[in-house]
N, CA, C and O atoms as a GROMACS GRO file, in nm:
protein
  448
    1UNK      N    1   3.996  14.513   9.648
    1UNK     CA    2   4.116  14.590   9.666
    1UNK      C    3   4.203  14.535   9.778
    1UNK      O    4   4.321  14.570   9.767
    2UNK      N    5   4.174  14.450   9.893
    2UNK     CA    6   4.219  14.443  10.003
    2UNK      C    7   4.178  14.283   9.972
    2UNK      O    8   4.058  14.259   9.961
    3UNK      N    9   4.261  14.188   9.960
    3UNK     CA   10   4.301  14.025   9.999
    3UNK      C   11   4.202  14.022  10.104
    3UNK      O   12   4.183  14.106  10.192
    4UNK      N   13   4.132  13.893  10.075
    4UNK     CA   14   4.008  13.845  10.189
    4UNK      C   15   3.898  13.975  10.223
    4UNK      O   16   3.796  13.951  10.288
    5UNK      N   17   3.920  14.076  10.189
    5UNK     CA   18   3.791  14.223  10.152
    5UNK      C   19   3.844  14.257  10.281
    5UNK      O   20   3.933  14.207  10.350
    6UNK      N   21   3.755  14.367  10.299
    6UNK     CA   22   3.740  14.494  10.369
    6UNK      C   23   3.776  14.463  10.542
    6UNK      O   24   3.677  14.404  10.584
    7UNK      N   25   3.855  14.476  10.632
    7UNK     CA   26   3.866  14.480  10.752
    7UNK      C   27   3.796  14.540  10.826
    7UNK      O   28   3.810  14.533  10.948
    8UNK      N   29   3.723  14.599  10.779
    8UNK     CA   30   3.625  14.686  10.889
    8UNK      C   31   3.500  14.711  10.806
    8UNK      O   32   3.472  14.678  10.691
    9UNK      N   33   3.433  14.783  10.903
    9UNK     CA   34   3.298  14.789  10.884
    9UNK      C   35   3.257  14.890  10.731
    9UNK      O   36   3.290  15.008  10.738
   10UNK      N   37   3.216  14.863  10.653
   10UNK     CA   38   3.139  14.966  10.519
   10UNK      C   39   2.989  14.992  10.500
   10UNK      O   40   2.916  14.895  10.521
   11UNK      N   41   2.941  15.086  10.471
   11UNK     CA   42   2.827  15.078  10.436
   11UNK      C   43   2.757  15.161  10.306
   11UNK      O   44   2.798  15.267  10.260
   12UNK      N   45   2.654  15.092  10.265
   12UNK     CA   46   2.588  15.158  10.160
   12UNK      C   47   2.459  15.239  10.138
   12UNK      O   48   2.392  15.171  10.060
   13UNK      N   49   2.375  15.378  10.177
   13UNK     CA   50   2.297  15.438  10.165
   13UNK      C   51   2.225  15.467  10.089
   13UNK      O   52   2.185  15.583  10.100
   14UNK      N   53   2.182  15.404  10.000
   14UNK     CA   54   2.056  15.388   9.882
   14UNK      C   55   1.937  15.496   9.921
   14UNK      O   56   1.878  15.562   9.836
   15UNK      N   57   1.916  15.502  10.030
   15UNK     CA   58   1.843  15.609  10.064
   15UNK      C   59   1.848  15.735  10.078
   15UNK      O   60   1.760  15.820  10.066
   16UNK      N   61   1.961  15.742  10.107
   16UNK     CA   62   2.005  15.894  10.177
   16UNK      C   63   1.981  15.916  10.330
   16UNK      O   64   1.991  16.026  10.385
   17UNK      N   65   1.956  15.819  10.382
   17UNK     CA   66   1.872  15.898  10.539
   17UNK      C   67   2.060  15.850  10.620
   17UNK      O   68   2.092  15.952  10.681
   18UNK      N   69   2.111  15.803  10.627
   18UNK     CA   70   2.222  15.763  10.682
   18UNK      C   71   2.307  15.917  10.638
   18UNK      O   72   2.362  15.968  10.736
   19UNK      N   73   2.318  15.971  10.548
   19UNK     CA   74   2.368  16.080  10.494
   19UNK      C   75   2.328  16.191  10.552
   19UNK      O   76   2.402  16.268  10.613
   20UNK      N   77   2.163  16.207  10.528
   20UNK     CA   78   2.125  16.281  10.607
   20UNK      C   79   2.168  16.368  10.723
   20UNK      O   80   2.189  16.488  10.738
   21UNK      N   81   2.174  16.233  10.817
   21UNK     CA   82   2.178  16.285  10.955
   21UNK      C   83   2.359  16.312  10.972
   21UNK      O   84   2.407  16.395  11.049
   22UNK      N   85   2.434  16.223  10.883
   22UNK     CA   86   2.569  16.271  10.878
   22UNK      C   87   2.591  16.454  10.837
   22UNK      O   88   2.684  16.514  10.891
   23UNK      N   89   2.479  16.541  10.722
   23UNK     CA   90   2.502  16.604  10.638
   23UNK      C   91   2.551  16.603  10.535
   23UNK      O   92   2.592  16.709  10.487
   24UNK      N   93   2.561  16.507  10.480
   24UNK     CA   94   2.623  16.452  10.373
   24UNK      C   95   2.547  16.395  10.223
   24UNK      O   96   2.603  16.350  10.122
   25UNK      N   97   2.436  16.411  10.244
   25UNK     CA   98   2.332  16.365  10.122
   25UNK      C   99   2.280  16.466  10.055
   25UNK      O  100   2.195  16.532  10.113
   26UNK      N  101   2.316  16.502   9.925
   26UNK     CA  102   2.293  16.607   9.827
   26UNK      C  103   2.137  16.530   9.802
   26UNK      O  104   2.121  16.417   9.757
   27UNK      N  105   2.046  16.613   9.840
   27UNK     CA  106   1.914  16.629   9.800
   27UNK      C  107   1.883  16.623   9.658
   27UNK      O  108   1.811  16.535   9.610
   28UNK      N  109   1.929  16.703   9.602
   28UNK     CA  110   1.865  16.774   9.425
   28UNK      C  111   1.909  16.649   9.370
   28UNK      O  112   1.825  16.586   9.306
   29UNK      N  113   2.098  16.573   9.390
   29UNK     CA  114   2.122  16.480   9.306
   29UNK      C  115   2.106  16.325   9.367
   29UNK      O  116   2.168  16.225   9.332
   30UNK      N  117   2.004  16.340   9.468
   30UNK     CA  118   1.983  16.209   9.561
   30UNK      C  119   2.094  16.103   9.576
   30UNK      O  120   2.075  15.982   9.592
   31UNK      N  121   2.190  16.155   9.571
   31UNK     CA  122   2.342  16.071   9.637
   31UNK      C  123   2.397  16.137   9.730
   31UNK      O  124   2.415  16.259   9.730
   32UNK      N  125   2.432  16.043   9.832
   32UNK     CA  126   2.539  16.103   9.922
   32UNK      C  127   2.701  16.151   9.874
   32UNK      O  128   2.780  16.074   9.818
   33UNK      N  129   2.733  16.299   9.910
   33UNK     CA  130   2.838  16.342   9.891
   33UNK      C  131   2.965  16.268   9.952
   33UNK      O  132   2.945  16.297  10.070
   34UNK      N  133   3.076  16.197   9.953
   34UNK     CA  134   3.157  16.110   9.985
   34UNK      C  135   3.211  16.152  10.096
   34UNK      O  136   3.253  16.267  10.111
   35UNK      N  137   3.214  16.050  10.194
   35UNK     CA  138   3.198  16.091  10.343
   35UNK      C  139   3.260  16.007  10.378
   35UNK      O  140   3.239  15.892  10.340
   36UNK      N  141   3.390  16.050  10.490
   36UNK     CA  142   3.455  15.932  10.596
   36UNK      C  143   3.432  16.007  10.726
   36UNK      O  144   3.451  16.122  10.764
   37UNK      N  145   3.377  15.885  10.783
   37UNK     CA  146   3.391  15.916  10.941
   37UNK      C  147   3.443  15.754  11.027
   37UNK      O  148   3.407  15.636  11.028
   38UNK      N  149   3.549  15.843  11.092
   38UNK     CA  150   3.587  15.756  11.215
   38UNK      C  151   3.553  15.725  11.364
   38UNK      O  152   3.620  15.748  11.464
   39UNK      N  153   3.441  15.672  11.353
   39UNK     CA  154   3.393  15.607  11.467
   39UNK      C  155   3.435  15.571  11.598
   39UNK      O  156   3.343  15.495  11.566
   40UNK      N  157   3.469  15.551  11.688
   40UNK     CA  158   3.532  15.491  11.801
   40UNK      C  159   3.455  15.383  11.857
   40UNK      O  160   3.350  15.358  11.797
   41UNK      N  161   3.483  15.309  11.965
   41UNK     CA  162   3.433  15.169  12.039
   41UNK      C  163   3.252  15.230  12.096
   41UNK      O  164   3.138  15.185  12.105
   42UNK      N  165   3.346  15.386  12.126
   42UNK     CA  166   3.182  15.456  12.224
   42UNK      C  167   3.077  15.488  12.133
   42UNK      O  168   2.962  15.467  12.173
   43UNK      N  169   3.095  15.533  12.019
   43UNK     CA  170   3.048  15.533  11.909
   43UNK      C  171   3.074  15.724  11.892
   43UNK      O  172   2.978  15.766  11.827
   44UNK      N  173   3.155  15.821  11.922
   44UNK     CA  174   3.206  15.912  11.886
   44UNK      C  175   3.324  15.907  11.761
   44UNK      O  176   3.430  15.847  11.741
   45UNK      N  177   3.238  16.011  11.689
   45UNK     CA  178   3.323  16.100  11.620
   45UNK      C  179   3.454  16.135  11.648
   45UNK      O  180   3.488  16.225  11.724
   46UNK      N  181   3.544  16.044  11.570
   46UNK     CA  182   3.681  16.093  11.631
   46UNK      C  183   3.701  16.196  11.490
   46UNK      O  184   3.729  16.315  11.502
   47UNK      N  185   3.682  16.133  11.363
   47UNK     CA  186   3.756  16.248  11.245
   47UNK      C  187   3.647  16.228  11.114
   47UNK      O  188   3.579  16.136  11.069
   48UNK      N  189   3.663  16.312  11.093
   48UNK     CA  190   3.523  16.319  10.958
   48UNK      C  191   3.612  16.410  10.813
   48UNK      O  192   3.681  16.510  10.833
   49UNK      N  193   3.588  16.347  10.670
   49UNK     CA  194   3.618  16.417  10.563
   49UNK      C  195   3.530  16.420  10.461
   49UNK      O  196   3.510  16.316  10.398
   50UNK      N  197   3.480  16.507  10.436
   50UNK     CA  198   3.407  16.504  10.304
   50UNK      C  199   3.484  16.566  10.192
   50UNK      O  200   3.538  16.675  10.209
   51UNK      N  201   3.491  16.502  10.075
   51UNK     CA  202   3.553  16.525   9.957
   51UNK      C  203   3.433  16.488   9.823
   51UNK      O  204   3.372  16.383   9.808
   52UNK      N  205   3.428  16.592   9.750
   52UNK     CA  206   3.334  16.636   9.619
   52UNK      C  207   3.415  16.520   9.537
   52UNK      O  208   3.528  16.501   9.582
   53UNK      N  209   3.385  16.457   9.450
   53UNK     CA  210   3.377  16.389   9.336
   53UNK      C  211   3.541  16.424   9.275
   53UNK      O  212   3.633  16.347   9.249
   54UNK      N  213   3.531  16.593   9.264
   54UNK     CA  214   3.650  16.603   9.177
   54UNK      C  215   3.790  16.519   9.272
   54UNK      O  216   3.899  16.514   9.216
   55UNK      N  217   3.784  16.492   9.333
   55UNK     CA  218   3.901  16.515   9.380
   55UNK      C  219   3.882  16.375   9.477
   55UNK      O  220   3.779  16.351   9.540
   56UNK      N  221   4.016  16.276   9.475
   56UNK     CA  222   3.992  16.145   9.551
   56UNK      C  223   4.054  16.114   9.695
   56UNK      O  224   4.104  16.209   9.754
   57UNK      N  225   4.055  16.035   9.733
   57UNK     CA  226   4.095  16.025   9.879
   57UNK      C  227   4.194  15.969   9.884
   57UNK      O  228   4.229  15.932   9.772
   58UNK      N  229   4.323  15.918  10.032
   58UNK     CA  230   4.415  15.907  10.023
   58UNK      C  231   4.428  15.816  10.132
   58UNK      O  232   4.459  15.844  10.248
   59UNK      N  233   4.393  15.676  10.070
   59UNK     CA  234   4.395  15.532  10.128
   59UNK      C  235   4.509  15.506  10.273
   59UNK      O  236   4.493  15.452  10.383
   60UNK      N  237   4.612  15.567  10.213
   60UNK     CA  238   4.715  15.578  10.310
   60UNK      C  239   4.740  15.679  10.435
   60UNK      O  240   4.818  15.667  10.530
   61UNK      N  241   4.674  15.753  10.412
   61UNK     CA  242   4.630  15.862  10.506
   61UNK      C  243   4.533  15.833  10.632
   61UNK      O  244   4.537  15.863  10.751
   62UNK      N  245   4.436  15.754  10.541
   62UNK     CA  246   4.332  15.673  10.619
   62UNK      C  247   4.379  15.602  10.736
   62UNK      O  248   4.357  15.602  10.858
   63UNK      N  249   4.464  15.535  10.641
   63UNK     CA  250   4.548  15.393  10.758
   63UNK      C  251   4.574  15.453  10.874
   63UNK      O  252   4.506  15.450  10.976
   64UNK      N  253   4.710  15.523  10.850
   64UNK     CA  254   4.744  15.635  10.884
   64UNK      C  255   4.707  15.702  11.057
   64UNK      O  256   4.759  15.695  11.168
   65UNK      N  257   4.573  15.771  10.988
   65UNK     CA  258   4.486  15.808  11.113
   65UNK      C  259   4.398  15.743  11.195
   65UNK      O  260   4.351  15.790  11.299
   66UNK      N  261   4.363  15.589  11.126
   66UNK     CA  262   4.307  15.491  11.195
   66UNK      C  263   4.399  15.462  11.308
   66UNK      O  264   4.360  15.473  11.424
   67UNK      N  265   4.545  15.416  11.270
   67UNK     CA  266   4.610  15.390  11.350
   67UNK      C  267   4.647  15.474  11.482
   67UNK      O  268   4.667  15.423  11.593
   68UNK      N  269   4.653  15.610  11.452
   68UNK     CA  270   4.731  15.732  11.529
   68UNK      C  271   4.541  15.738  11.632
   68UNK      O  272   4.518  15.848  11.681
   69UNK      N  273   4.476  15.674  11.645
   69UNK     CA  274   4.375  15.714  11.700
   69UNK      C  275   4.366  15.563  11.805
   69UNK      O  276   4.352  15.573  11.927
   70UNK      N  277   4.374  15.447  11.743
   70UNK     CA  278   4.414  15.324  11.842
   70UNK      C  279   4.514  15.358  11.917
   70UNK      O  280   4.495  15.320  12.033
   71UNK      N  281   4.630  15.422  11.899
   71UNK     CA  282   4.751  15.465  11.974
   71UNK      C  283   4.680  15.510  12.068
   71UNK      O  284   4.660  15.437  12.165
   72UNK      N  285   4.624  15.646  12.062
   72UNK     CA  286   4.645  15.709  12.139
   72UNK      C  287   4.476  15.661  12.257
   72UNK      O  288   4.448  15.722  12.361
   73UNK      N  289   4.415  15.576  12.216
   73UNK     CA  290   4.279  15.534  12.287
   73UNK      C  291   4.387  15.413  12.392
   73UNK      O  292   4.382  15.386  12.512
   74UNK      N  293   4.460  15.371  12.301
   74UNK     CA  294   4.513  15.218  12.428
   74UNK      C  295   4.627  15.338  12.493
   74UNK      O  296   4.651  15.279  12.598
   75UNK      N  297   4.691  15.435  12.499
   75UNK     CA  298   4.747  15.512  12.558
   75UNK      C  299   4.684  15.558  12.705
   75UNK      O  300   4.740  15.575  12.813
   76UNK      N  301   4.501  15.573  12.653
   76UNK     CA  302   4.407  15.613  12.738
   76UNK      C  303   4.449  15.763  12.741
   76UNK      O  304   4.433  15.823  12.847
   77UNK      N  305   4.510  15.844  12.613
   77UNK     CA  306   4.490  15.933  12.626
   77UNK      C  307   4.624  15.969  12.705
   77UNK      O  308   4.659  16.061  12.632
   78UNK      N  309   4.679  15.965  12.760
   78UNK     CA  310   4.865  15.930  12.802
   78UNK      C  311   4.978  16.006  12.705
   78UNK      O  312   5.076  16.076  12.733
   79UNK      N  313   4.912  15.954  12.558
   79UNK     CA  314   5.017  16.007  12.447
   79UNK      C  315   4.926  16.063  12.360
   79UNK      O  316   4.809  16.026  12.350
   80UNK      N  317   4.992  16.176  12.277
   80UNK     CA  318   4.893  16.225  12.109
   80UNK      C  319   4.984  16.183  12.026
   80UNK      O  320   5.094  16.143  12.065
   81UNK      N  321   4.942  16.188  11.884
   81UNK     CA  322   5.020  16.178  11.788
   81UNK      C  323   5.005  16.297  11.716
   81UNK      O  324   4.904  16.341  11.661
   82UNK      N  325   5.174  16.367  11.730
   82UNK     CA  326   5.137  16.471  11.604
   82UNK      C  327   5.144  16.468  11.436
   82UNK      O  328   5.153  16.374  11.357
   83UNK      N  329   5.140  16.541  11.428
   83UNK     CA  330   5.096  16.588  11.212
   83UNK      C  331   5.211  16.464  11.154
   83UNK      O  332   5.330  16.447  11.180
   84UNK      N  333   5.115  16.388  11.065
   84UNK     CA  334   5.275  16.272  10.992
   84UNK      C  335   5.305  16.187  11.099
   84UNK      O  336   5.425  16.161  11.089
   85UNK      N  337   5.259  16.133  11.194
   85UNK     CA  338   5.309  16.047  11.307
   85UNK      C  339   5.257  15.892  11.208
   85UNK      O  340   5.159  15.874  11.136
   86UNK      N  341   5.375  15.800  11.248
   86UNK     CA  342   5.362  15.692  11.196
   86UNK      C  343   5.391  15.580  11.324
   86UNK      O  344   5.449  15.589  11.432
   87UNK      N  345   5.337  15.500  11.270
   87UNK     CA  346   5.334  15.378  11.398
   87UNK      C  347   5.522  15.364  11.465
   87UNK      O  348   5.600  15.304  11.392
   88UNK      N  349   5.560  15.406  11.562
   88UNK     CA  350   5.659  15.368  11.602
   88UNK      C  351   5.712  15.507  11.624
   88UNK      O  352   5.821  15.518  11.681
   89UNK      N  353   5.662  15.588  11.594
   89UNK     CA  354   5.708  15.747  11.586
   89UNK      C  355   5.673  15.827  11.723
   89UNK      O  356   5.592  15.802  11.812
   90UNK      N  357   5.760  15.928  11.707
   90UNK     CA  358   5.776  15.982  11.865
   90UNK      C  359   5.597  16.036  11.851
   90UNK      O  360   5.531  16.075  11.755
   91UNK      N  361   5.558  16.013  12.033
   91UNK     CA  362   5.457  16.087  12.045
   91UNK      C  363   5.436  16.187  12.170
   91UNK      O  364   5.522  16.165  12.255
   92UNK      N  365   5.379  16.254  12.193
   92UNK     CA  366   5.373  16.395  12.276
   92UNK      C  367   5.308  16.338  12.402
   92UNK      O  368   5.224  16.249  12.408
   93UNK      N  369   5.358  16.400  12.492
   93UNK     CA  370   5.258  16.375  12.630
   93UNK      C  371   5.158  16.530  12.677
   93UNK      O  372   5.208  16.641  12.698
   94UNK      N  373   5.034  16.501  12.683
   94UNK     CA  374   4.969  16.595  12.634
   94UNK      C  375   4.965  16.669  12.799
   94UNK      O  376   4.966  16.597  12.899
   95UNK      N  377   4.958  16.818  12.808
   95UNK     CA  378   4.933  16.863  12.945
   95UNK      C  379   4.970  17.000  12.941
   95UNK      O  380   5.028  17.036  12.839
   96UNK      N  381   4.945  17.096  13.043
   96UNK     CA  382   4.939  17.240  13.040
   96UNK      C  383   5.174  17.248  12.985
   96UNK      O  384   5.210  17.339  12.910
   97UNK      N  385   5.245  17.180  13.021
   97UNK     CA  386   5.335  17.208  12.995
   97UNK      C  387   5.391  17.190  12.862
   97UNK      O  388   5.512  17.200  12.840
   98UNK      N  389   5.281  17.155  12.754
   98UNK     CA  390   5.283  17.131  12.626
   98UNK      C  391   5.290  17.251  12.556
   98UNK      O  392   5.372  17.297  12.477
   99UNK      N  393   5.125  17.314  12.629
   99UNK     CA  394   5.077  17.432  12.533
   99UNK      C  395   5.218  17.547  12.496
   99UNK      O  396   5.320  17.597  12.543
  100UNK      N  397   5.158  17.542  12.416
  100UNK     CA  398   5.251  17.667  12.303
  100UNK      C  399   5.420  17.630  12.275
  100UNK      O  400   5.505  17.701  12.222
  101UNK      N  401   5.429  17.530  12.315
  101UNK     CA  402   5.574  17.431  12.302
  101UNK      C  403   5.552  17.294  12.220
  101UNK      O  404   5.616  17.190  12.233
  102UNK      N  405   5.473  17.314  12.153
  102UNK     CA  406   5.502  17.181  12.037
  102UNK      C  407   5.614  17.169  11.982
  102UNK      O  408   5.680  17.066  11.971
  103UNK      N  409   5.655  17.338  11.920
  103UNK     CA  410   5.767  17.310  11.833
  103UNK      C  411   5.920  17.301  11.906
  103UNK      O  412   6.035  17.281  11.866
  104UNK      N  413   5.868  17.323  12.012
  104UNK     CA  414   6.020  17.338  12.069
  104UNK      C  415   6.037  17.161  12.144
  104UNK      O  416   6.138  17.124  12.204
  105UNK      N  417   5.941  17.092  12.126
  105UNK     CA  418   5.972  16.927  12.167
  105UNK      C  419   5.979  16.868  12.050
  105UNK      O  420   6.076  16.793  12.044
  106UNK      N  421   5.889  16.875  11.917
  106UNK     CA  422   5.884  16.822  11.813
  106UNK      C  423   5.872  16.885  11.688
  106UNK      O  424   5.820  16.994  11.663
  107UNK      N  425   5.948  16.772  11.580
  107UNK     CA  426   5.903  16.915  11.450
  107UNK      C  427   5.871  16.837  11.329
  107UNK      O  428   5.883  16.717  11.356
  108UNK      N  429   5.840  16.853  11.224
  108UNK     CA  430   5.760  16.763  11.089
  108UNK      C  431   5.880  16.677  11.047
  108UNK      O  432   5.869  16.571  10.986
  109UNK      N  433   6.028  16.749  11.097
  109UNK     CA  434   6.172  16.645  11.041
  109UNK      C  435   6.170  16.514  11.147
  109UNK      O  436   6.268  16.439  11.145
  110UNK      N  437   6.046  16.482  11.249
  110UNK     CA  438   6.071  16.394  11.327
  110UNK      C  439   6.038  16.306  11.277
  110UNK      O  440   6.091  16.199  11.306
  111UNK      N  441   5.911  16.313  11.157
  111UNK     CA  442   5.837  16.220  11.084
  111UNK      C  443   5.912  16.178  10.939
  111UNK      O  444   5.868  16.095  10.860
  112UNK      N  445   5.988  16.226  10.930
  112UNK     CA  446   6.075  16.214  10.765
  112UNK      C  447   6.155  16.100  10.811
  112UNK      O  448   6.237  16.047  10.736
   0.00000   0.00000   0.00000
């Protein structure tokens, strides 16, 4: 799908025990239920989705939040990205003079 394959790390659980410990491995049908998790350098959990079979995932979304999470790690935490933030897009400076004023600094027409 991706010229020269995959940029990052994938893996495959034949076992289930990788699932397991995620919560993610249906026992009765010995497959893991479809699972993304975003990792960081420290090895934390930055964002996790599980999605059932019916229903597929959204490649671009992915990107997306991969990116809005490098932002804000080389920021050191300095800037967030809110809902729909795209590379180059305004971002928030996070701090007690934020709370309960998101909407009055930013709004979903910032991302359109």
């Amino acid at each position: 799908m991706v010229e020269g394959g995959v940029p990052f790390p994938m893996l495959a659980d034949g076992g289930g025990q990788i699932g397991s410990l995620y919560g993610v491995y249906d026992e009765e049908s010995g497959v893991d239920i479809r699972g993304r998790f975003l990792i960081d350098p420290d090895g934390v959990i930055q964002a996790a989705e599980i999605m059932t079979p019916p229903v597929g995932r959204n490649l671009s979304e992915l990107i997306r939040q991969i990116k809005a999470f490098q932002h804000v790690r080389a920021a050191k935490g300095a800037e967030v990205c809110p809902a729909g933030w795209q590379p180059g897009g305004k971002v928030l400076k996070p701090g007690p003079d934020l709370v309960g004023k998101v909407w009055q600094v930013w709004s979903p027409k910032d991302e359109a």
